[in-house]
N, C-alpha and C positions, 0 to 999 in steps of 0.2 A: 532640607531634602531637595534634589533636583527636581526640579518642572517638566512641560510640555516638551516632547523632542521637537527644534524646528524642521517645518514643515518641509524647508529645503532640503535638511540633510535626511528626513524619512523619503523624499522624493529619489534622492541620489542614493540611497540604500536599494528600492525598487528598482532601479535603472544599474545598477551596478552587478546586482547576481541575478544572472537567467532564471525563469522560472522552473526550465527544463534541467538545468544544472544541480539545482535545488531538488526537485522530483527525484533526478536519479539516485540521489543518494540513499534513496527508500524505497525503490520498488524499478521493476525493468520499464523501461520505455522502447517503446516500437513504432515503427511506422505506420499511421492512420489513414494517410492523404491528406493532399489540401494545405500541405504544412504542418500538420495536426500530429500528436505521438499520440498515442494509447497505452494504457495499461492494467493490471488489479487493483482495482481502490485499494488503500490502505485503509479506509473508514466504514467500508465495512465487506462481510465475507464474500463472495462470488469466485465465481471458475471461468466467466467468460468475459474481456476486459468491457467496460462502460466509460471508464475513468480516460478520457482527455486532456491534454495542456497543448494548447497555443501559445507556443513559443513570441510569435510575431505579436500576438497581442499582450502578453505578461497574464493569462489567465488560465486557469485549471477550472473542469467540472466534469462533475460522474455524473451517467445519466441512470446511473440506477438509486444509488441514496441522495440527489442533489446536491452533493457538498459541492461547493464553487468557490472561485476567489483568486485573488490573486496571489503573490508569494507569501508577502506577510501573512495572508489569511492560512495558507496553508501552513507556516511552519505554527504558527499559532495553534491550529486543529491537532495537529500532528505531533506533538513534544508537550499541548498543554501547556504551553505561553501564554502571558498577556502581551498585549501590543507592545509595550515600550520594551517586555523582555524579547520581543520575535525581532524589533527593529534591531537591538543591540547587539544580541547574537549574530546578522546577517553583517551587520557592521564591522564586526570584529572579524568575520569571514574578507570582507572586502577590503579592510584595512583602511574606514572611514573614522574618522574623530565625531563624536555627535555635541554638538551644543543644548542646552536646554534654556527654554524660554526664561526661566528662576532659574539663577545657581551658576550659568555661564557654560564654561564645557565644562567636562566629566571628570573633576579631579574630586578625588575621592569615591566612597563606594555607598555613600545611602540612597541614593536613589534607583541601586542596582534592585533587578528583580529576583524574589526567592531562588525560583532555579538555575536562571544564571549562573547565581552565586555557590549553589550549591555542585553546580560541574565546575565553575573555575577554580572550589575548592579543591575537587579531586583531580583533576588538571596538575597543579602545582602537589598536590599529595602524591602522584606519578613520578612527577621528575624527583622530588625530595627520597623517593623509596629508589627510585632508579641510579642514584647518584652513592646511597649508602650501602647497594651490591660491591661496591670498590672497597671499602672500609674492612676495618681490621678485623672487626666481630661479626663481619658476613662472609670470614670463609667456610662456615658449614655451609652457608648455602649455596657458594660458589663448588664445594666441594658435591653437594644434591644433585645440584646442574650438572658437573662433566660427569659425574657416576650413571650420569640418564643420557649422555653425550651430546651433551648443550654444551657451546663452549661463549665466551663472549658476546660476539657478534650473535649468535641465536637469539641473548637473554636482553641487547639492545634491540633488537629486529621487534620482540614480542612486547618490549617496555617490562621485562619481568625486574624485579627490583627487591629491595630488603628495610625489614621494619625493624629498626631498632629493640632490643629488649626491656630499656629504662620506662617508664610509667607516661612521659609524656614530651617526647623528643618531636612528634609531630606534631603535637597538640602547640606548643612553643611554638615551631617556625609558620604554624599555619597563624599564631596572632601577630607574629610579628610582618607576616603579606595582610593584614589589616583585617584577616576573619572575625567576626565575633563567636563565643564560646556558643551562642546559639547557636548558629551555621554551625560550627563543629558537631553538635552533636544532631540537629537534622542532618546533618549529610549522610550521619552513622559511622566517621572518621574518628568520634569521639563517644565517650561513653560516660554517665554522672560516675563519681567515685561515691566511696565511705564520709569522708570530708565532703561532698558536696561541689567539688572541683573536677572540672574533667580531666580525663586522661586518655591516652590513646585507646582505642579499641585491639587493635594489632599490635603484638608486641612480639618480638622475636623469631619472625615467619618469613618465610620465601613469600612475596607477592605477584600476583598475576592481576596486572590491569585490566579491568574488563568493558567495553566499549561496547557503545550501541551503534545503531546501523549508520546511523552519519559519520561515527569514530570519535564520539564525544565520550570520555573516562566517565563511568557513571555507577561504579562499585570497583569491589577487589576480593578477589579469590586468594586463601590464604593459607599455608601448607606448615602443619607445625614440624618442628627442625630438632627439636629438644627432649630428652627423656623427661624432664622435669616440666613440662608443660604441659599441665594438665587438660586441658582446651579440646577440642575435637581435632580431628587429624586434621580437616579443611573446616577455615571459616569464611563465613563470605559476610560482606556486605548485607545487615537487615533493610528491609522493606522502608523504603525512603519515597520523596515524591518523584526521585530521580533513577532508582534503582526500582523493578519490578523483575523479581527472577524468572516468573515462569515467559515473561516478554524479553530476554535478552538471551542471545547468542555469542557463546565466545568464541572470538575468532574471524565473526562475520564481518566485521568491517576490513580484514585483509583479504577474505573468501567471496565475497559477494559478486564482485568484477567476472571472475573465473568462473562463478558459479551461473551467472546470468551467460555469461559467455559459451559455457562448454552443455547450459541444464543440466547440471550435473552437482549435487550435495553431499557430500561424505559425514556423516554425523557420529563423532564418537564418544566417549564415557568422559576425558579428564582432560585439562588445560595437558600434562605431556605430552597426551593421545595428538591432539590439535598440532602444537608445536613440532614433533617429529613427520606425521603425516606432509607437513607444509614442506619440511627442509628433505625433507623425500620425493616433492614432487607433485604431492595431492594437494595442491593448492586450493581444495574446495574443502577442506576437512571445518567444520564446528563443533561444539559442544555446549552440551545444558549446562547450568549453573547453580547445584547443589537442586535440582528437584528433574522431575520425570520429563522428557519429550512429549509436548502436548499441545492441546488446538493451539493457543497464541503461538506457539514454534512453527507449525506449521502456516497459520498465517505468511508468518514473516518469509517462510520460505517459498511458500507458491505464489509472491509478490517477484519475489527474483528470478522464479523459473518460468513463468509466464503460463499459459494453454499449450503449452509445444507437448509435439507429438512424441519426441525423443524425452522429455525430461524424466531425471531418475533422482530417485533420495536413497542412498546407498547407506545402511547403520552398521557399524563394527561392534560386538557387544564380546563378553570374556564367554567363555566356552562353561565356565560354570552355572548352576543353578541360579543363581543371581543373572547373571546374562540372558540366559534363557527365560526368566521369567519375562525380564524388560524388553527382550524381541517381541516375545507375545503381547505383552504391550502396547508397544509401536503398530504389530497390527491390527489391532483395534482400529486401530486410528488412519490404516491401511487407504481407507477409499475415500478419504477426508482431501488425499492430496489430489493437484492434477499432474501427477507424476507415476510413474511405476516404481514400487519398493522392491530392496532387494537386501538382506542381509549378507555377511561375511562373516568367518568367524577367525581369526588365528591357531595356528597347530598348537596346543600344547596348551591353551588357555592362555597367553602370550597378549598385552594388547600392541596396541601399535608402537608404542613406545622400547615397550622389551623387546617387541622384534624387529624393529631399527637394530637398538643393539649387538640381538644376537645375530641376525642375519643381514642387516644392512638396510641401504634405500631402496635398493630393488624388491626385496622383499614384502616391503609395505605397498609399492603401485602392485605387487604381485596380488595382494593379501583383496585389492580393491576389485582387481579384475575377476578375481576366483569367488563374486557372488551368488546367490542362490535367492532366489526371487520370496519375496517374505510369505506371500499366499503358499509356496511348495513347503518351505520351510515350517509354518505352523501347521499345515495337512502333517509332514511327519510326527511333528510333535503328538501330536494327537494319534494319530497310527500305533506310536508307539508305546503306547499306556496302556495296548491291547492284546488280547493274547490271539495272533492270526491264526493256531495251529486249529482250532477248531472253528464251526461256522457259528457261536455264538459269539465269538469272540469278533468277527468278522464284521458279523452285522451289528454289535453294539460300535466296532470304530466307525462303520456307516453311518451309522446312525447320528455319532458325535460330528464326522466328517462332510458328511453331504451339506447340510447347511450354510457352511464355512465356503464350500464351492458355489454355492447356486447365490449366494451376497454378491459374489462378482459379475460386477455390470457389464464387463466390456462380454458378449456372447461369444466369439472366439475364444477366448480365453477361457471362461465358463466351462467351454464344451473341451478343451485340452486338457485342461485340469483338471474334467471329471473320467479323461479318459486318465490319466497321471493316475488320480486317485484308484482306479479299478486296478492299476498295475501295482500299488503299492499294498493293497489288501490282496493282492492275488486271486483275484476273482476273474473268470477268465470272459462272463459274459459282460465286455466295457458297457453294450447299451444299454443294462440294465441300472448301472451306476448311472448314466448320461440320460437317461429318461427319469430316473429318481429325483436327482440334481433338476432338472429342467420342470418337473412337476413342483417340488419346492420352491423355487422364483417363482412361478407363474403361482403358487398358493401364495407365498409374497407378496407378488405386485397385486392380486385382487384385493388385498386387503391394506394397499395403499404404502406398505413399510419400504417395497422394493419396486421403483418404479423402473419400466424397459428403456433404457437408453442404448444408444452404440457410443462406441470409441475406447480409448486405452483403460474401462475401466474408473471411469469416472463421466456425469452426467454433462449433456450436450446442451448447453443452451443456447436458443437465438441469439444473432444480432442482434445487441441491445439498441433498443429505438426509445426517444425522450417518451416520458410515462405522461401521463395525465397532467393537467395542473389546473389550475384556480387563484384566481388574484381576489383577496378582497371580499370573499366568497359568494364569486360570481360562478357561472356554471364550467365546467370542466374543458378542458381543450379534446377537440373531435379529429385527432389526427390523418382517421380514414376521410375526412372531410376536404373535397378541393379548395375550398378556400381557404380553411385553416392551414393547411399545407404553404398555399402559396402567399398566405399572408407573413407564414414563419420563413420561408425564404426571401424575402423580399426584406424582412428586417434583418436577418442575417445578412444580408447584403450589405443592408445599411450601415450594417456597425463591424463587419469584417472588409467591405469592401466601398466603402461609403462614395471613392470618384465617381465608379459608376454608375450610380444613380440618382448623383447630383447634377441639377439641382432640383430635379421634377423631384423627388422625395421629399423634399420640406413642406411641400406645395400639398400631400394628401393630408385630408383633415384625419381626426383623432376617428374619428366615426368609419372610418372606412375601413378600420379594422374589427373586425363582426367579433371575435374572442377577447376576453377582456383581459386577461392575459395579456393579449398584443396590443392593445388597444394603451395602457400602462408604458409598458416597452416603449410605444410611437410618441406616447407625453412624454416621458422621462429623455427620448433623445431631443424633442423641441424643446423642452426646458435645460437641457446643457449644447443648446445652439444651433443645435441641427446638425445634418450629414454634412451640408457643404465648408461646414466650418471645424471639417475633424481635423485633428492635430496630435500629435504621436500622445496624447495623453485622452486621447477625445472617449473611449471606452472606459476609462478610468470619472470621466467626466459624468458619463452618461447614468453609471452607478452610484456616484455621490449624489445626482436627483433624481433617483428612485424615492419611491415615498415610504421603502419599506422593503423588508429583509427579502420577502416574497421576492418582488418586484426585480430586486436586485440581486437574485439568485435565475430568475429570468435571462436579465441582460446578459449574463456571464455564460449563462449553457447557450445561450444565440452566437455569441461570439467567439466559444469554443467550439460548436457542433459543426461539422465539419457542411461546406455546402453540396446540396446533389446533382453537379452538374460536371464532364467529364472538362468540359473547357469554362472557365467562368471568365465570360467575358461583358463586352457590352447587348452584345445579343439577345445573351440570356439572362443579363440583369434586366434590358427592354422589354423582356417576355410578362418576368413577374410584374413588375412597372403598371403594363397595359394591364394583365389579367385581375389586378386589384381594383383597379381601378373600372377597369370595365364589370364586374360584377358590382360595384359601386355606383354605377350609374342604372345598371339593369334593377337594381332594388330600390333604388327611386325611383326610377319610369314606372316600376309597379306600384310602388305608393299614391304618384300623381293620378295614374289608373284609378285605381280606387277611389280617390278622392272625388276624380270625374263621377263616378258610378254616382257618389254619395252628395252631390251636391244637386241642388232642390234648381227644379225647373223655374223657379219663383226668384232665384240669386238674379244679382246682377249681371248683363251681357258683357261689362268688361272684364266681372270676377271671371266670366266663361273664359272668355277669350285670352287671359292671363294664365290660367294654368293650361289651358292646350297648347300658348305661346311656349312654356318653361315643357310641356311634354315634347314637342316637336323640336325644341334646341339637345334635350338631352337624347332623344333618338339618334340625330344629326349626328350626334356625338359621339354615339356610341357604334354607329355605322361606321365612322370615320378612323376608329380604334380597330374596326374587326379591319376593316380593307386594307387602312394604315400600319397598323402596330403602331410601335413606340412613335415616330412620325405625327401620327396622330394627338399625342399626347396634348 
């Protein structure tokens, strides 16, 4: 079994893919300041970004759940890697050979890690189904394709491909690239038989590769072609440790660019729907993967659309009963995004796919344009289960209706909508509708369910500012506190910009840091050398002597949080310098005080004259700090 990866070539794997390069492929990145991106954690929910990476430093941290780390750590977090699988995958990204301390380099596959193995199964499971669309027994499904008017070039574009019919044509060339029949059947690419022997899971199906957000193959969507094929129309990929349906999007790894680019989602029913809308033009088109549109989908998607004012999630569903049920659906799930919904429906019950066809590519950018906002859209639905012609009828749609209006956060909106609604019941006094509506929120939020926010529609949060914290469990960080403030600036210097405040920083004792939190922080950079001896790994340094997770979850949000200063210069590194250090001396001048008060008239006259000697140097001192500044030092 391969060993330890060496040290050098895990070193050249971090230094070889940006950290920011890596981030992007999961979520939008924006500009912060300071050098700094921002964005929505991926680790856990929020509407308003916390999540940082420091490019220049090679480190990421959210200041709302504390995840931190550097690359390795995060693709680790993120994909559920272990380290020697995060290092490998980044390597093969980078096109690095790795050695291991036992076993030499990496010829052969035991030392590989479960998941790895289990995407670079379906990796070559991709190309081998993409290869046998050519073959003599996949002109049904070449003939599926152009009948849907996919020609070639579409069905390589998407990696769409063909599974053999026989029992175990995949199962074969996957042992003969060195799989074990284990790997085959976790990956779900295989299946146990009667005999005890695997065999393919997919047999004789049009396949749709289905990729996760980095564009690693990580299932397959699978369309049956045959009368004699008793199997469900589509089959997908079972629940593996690589494949999670209600978390994957197809389509997204070719959509996501556009989709962050334009804030703009097109979410349809079926891999055609995706595949047509794309060669039409709707470059932002996804779809779910055999289950409902739900919270983890929308995760993934208000990671790429970011807090933007313009962002929209546009759903195309079929015009039938089934369609309509899944619109209402989706808005359930309505005020979940930070984005505004909007449905579309095609004429004739048609999805995207049919009316490419029938009507072309224009038709389909036509079909995206001629939305209808999902809140108006379920008000009719509802509207019209009612009988308007009389006023009982009236007021039970009221009654169904107003609720559904007054859940809408954004109060513009709220109040449009309930004037919408008056027009739709035909009621001719709107304020009576708008004051109905408006008294419901307000019974809402006194009871906590619906609280008042402004904006598109979904809730406004602060600036996120770093939370509390506690090393060791000592007492808590006091952020409205000046010297807490300015002891976190000052080490944020240290470790973001460490020339400027070398070398008088090495020089302050552990003790001058009053939070103990920081206090950690100032050991851990004296124990990996100090500031003046930083070197392009010196932050990386300063985390390996930490004494612990805490600790070293510290050093990484100081090194990412951005600094509060519009010019960071030596000026204003001098500022904090002084100000630490001069509260440092003000709280021993008061101890020595004290000590004065408590020392017996009976002591020795040199003990006297010793501590008023050591009170009157540090006064000197600290006058000399106020007059001086950094000078003083």
């Amino acid at each position: 079994m391969a060993g330890r990866i060496n040290d050098d070539d895990v070193k050249a794997v971090r230094d070889a893919v940006p950290i920011d390069a890596v981030v992007s492929e999961y979520l939008q990145l924006r500009n912060a300041g300071g050098g700094n991106l921002k964005g929505l954690c991926p680790f856990h929910d929020e509407k308003s970004p916390s999540f940082q990476v420091s490019p220049s430093k090679g480190f990421y941290h959210c200041f709302g759940c504390q995840a931190g780390g550097d690359t390795l750590d995060f693709i680790m977090k993120i994909d559920h890697l272990s380290f020697s699988e995060a290092v490998e995958r980044l390597a093969g990204q980078a096109g690095i050979t790795l050695r291991y301390e036992e076993g030499g380099y990496t010829a052969g596959t035991s030392g590989r890690g479960e998941r790895i193995r289990l995407v670079e199964a379906h990796k070559a499971a991709a190309l081998f189904y993409a290869e046998q669309l050519g073959g003599a027994e996949a002109e049904i499904a070449r003939r599926f394709l152009a009948e849907r008017g996919f020609d070639q070039a579409a069905a390589q574009h998407f990696g769409v491909g063909y599974s053999p019919a026989g029992w175990d044509h995949l199962t074969r060339f996957l042992r003969g690239k060195g799989f074990t029949d284990k790997e085959l059947i976790l990956s779900g690419l295989a299946q146990d038989s009667r005999s005890g022997k695997p065999i393919d899971r997919f047999r004789g199906r049009l396949m749709w590769p289905i990729r996760d957000i980095s564009g690693e193959v990580v299932g397959f969507g699978a369309r049956k072609l045959r009368e004699d094929d008793n199997g469900p129309k589509y089959l997908n990929t079972p629940e593996t440790a690589i494949y999670k349906k209600s978390q994957v999007l197809y389509g997204i790894d070719l959509a996501k660019k556009e989709i962050a680019k334009t804030s703009r989602a097109v979410v349809v029913e079926g891999y055609t729907d995706v595949m047509a809308c794309h060669l039409a033009g709707v470059t932002t088109a996804i779809a779910t993967c055999g289950t409902a549109f739900g919270g983890d989908h929308i995760k993934i998607l208000r990671r790429l659309l970011m807090d933007n004012a313009t962002a929209e999630v546009i759903f195309t569903f079929d015009g039938d009963a089934a369609g309509q049920k899944a619109a209402l659906r989706a808005f359930e799930d309505d005020q979940k995004f930070a984005a505004e919904t909007s449905i579309t429906i095609a004429p004739g019950g048609m999805d995207p796919c049919d009316l490419r066809l029938a009507q072309g590519d224009a038709a389909v950018a036509g079909l995206v344009d001629a939305r209808t906002p999902l809140f108006e859209f379920a008000l009719r639905h509802i509207v019209s289960r009612h009988n308007l012609e009389n006023p009982a009828g009236r007021a039970a749609a009221l009654a169904e209706a107003a609720p559904v209006v007054a859940s809408i956060k954004d109060l513009s909106i709220q109040h449009e909508s309930a004037v919408q609604l008056a027009g739709m019941l035909g009621i001719l006094d709107e304020q009576f509708v708008v004051k109905r509506v408006a008294q419901l929120a307000r019974w809402a939020r006194e009871r906590g369910n619906q609280p008042q926010q402004q904006g598109r529609g979904r809730p406004q949060e602060p600036a996120p500012a770093p939370p509390p914290a506690s090393v060791g469990g000592g007492p808590a960080l006091n952020l409205r506190s000046p010297a807490h403030r300015t002891e976190r600036e000052l080490l944020k210097l240290a470790l973001q910009r460490p020339a400027l405040v070398s070398p008088a920083f090495d020089a302050y004792g552990i003790d001058e840091f009053t939070a103990p939190p920081y206090a950690a922080v100032r050991q851990a950079i004296q124990d990996a050398g100090g500031a003046a001896q930083a070197t392009e790994d010196y932050v990386a340094r300063v985390r390996e002597a930490a004494p612990n997770d805490t600790v070293r979850a510290m050093v990484t949000e100081l090194a990412v949080e951005a600094i509060h200063a519009k010019t960071v210069d030596e000026v204003y590194a001098g500022v904090q310098l002084v100000q630490v250090r001069l509260r440092a001396v003000d709280r021993r001048v008061l101890e020595i005080q004290g000590a004065l008060t408590r020392l017996s008239p009976q002591a020795p006259p040199e003990q006297h004259a010793a501590v008023q000697q050591e009170l009157w140097v540090l006064q000197q001192y600290g006058q000399r700090l106020r007059n001086r500044g950094a000078e003083g030092l």
